[in-house]
N, C-alpha and C positions, 0 to 999 in steps of 0.2 A: 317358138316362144314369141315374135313378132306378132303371128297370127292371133296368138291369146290377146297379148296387149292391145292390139289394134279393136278385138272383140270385147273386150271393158270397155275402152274407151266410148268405142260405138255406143255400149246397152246403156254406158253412163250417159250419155249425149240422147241418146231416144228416151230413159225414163225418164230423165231430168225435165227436159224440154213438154213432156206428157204431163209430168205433174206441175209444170207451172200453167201449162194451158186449159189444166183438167181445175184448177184451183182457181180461177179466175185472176182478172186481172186487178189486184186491190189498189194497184195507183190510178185507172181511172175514174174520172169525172163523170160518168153515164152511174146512172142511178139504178140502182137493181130492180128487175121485174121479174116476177115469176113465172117459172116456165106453164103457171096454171091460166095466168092471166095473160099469158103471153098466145095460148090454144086457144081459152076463148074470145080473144081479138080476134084472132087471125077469121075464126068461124063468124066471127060480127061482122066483116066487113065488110056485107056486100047488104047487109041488113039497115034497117029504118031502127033509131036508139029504142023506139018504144018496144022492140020485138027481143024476144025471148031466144036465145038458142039451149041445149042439152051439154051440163056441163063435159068438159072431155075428163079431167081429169078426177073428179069428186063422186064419192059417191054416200048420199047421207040414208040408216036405216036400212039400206039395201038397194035403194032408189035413186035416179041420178036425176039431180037435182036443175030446174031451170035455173039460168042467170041471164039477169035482165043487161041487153046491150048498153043500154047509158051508162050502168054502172063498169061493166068494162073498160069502156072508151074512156072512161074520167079518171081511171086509175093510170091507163096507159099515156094516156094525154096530159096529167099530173107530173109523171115520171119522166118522160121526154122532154116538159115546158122545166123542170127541174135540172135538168140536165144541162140545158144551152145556159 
């Protein structure tokens, strides 16, 4: 019988803790970004703003669509100057 109890308590303690870290954190002060704009940052960074990379996450008509760097950087740079 201990064993059970002990093994609730656990599952409660691991889902609980899953679903608040799976659920984000809604009392902080960091401004949300999308995990779309978040891929093609990450693919921008090493790029000149006027250059193009292949979206990661989109795809429109069948085709995956360019997205121009500047527009990246200014969303994410937006969201971060937002944030402090």
């Amino acid at each position: 019988m201990k064993r059970f109890v002990i093994a609730v308590f656990t599952s409660m303690f691991i889902l609980g803790s899953t679903a608040t870290m799976a659920s984000g954190n809604l009392e902080s002060s960091l401004t949300y970004i999308s995990a779309e704009n978040i891929s093609n940052w990450m693919s921008c960074r090493d790029k000149m703003p006027n250059d193009t990379v292949k979206s990661a996450t989109t795809v429109v008509n069948g085709k995956i669509p360019d997205i121009k760097c500047a527009d990246v950087n200014k969303i994410v740079e937006d969201a971060q100057a937002s944030s402090n």
